[in-house]
C-alpha positions in Angstrom: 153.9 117.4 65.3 150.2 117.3 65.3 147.5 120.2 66.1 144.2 119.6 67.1 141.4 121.3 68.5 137.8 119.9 70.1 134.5 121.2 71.3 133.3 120.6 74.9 131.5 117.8 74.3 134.5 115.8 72.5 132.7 115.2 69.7 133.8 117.5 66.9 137.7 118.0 66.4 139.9 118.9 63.9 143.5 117.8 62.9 146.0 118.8 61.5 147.6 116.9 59.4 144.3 114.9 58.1 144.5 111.6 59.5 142.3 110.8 55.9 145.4 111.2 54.4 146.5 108.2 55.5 143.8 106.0 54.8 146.0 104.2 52.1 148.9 102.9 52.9 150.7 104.3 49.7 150.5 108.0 51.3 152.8 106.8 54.1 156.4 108.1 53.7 158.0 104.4 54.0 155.1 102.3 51.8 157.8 101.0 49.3 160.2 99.7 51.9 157.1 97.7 53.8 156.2 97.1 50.2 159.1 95.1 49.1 159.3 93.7 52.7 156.3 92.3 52.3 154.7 94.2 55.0 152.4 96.8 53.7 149.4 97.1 55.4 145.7 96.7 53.6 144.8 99.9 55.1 147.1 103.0 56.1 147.6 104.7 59.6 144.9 107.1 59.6 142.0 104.4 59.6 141.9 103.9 63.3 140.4 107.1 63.6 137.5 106.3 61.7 137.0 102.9 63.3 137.4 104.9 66.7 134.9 107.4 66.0 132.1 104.7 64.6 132.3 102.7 67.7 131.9 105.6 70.0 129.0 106.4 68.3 127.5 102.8 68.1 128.2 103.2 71.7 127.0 106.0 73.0 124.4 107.5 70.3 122.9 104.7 69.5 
């Protein structure tokens, strides 16, 4: 389950759990199977928020 909460605008929010948890792929519950499987990522789950977030401000704050 995730909880989260944002302003108006969309542009502040808060999660719950922190997606920067999961900015390494050895916080993720199933690292060592991908690991041996040859299948662990570079970077964990909880990066595509951050990559979101700088485009839609390269976009749209410019």
């Amino acid at each position: 389950d995730i909880a989260g909460i944002c302003d108006e605008t969309g542009r502040i929010f808060g999660l719950m759990p922190h997606p920067e948890a999961v900015l390494s792929p050895f916080n993720a519950p199933d690292w060592q199977t991908q690991k041996l499987e040859g299948k662990l990522p570079e970077w964990g789950e909880g990066r595509i928020i951050f990559e979101n977030a700088v485009a839609f401000a390269a976009e749209n704050l410019g």
